[in-house]
C-alpha positions as CSV (number, residue, x, y, z in Angstrom):
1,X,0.0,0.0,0.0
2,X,3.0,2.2,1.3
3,X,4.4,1.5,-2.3
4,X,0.9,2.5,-4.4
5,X,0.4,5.5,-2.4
6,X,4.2,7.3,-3.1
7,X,3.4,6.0,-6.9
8,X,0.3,7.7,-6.8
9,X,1.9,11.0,-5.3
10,X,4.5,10.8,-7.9
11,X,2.4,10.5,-10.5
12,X,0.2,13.5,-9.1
13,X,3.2,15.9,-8.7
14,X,4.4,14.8,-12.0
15,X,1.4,15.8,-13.6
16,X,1.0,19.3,-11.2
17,X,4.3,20.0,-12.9
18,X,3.5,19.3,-16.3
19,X,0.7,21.6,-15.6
20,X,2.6,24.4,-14.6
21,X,4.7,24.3,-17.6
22,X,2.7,23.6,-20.1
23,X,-0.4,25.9,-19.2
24,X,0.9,29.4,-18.8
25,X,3.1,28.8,-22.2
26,X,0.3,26.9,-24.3
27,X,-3.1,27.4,-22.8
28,X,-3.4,30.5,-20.4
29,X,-4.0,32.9,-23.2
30,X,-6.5,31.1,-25.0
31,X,-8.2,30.8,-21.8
32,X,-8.0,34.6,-20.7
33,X,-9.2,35.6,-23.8
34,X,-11.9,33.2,-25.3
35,X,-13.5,34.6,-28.2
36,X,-11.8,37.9,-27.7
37,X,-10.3,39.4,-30.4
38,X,-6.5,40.5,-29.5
39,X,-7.4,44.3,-30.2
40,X,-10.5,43.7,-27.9
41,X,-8.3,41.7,-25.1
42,X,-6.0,44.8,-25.5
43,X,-8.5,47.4,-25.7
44,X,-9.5,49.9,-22.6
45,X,-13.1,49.3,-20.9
46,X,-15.2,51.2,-18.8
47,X,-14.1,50.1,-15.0
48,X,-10.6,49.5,-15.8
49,X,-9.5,52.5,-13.9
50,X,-11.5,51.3,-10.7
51,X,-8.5,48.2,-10.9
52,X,-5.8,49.5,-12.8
53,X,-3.2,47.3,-11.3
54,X,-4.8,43.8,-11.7
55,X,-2.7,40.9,-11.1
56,X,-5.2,39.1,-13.3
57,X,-7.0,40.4,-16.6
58,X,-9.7,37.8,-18.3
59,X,-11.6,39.8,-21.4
60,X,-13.9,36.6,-23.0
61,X,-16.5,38.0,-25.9
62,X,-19.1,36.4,-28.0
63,X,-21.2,37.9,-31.1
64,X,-25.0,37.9,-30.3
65,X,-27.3,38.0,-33.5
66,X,-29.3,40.7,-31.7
67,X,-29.5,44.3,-30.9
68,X,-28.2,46.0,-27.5
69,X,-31.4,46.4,-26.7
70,X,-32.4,42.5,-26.5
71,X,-28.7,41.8,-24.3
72,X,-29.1,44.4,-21.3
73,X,-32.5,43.1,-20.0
74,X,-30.5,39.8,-19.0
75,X,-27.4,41.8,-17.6
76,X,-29.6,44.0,-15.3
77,X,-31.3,41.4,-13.6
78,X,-28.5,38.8,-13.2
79,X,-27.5,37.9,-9.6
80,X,-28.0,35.8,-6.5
81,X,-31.7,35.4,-5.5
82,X,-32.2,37.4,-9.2
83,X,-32.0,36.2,-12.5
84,X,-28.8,34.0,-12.1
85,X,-25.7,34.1,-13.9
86,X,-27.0,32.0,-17.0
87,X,-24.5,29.1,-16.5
88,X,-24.3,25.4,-14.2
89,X,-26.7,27.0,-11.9
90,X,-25.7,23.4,-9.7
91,X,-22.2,24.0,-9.5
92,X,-23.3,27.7,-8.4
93,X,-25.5,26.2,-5.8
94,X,-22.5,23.9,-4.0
95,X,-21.3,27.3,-3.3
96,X,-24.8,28.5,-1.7
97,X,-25.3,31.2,-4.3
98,X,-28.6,31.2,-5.0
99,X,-28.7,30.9,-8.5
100,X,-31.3,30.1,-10.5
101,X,-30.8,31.6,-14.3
102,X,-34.1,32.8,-15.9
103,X,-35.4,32.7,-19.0
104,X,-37.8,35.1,-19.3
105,X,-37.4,38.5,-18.7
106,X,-38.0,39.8,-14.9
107,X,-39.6,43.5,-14.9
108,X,-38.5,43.3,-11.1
109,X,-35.2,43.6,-11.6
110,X,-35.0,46.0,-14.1
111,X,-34.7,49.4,-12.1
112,X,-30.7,48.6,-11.8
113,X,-29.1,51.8,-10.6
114,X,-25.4,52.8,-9.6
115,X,-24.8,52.5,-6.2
116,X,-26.6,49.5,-5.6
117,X,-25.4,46.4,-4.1
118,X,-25.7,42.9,-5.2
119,X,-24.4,40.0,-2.6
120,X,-23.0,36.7,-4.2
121,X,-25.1,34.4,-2.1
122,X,-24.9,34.6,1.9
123,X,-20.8,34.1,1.8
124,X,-19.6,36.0,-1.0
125,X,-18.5,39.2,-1.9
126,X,-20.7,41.8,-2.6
127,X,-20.6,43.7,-6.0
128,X,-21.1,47.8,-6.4
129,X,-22.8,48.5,-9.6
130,X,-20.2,51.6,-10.3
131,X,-20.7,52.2,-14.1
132,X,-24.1,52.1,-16.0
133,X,-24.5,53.0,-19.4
134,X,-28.0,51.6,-20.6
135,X,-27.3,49.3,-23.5
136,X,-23.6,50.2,-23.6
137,X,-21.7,49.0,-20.4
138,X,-22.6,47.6,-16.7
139,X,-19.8,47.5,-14.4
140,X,-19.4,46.3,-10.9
141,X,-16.8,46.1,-7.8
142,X,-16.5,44.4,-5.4
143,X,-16.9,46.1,-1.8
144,X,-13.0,45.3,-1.0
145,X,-11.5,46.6,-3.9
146,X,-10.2,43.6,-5.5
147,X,-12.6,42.5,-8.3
148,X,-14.3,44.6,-11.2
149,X,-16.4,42.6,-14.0
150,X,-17.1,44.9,-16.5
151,X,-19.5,43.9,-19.5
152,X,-19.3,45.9,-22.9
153,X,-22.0,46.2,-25.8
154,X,-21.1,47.4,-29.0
155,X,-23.4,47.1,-31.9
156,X,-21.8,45.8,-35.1
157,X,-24.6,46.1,-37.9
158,X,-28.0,43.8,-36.5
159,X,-25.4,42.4,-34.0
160,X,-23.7,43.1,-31.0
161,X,-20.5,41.7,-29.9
162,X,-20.9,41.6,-26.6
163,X,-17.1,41.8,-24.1
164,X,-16.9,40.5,-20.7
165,X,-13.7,41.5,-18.7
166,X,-12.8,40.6,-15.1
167,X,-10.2,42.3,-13.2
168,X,-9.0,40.6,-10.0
169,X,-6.2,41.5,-7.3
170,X,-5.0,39.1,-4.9
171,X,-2.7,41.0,-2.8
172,X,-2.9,38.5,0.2
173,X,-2.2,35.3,-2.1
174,X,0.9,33.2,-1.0
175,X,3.1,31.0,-3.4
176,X,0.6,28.1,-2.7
177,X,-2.3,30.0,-3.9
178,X,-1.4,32.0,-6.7
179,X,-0.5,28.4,-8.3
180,X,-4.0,26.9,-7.0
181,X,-5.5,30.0,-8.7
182,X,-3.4,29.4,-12.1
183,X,-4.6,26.0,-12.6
184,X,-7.7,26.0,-11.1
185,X,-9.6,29.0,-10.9
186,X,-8.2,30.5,-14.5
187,X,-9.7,27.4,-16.0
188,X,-12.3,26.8,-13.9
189,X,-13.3,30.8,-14.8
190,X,-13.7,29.7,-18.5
191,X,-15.5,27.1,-18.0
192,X,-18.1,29.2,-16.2
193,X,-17.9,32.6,-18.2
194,X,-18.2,30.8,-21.8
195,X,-21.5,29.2,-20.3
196,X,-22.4,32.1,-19.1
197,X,-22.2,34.2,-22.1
198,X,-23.8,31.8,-24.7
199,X,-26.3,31.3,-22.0
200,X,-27.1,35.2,-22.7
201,X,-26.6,34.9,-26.3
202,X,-29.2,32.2,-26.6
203,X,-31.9,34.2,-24.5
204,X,-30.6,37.6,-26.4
205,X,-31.4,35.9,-30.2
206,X,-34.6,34.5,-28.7
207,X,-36.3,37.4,-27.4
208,X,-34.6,39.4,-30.6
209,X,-36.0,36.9,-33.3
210,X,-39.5,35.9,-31.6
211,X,-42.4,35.9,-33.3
């Protein structure tokens, strides 16, 4: 057993360490900037100044066959206890974040305003709206200062390519978890972000193209 167990350690720090190389040369870009364009990864958003020194920048982006108009309805009323976050609403949940993505359109949750403050479930942070351009750009902080999701709509013709961009700080992260957060969280981030915006892509064209 002694034997099995240091094989299967080797074997699990050998592939940690293949990881580590491998992902930050081959993958990490890709995964910071899925369906970004480089001149859209590179380009300046509302709410960067609220974060200018992020130790982590992820700008994903998706076209949606649909106006402006037909995206910010779903961005105004996402959040715990709201209208979700339009991706694995059960992997959400094992966090206790009360979400349950919609998929119709709540008038309730329309009256977004700056100022206002939206928890992440009962444990997590809480998120300032800070910018709000109607049809344009929604951005939000975090109440300690160390997170700003920004989301950007620009129309392109009938379409609208629509930008999200997170900006994170960990200025309390030791060795161990700045590697946890490079192989796990980066991709884990994907993962949940590409759900999420072809979650709202599908619900934008939808309400966009019906009837």
């Amino acid at each position: 057993m002694d034997r099995a167990l240091k094989s299967s350690a080797r074997t699990g720090l050998l592939i940690v360490g293949i990881a580590a190389v491998t992902y930050p040369l081959l993958l990490r870009r890709w995964c910071l900037t899925w369906g970004a364009t480089a001149e859209e990864a590179e380009r300046a958003l509302p709410g960067d100044e609220l974060l200018p020194d992020a130790g982590l920048v992820a700008t994903r982006a998706v076209t949606i066959d649909a106006p402006p108009a037909a995206v910010w309805p779903w961005l105004v009323q996402m959040g715990s206890g709201r209208g979700g976050a339009y991706t694995y609403d059960w992997i959400e949940n094992l966090f206790s974040l009360d979400m349950h993505s919609a998929d119709v359109i709540l008038p309730q949750f329309q009256d977004l305003k700056i100022g206002d403050i939206l928890p992440l479930g009962t444990t997590g942070p809480r998120m300032r709206v800070e910018v709000m351009a109607p049809e344009q750009a929604l951005v939000f902080r975090s109440e300690d200062g160390n997170w700003v999701w920004a989301f950007s709509l620009s129309p392109e013709g009938e379409e609208t390519r629509f930008i999200s961009r997170n900006r994170i700080s960990t200025p309390d992260a030791g060795p161990l978890g700045r590697l946890v957060s490079l192989l796990i969280m980066e991709p884990g981030s994907l993962i949940m972000e590409r759900k999420m915006l072809l979650g709202i892509k599908k619900r934008a064209e939808r309400l966009a193209h019906a009837g």
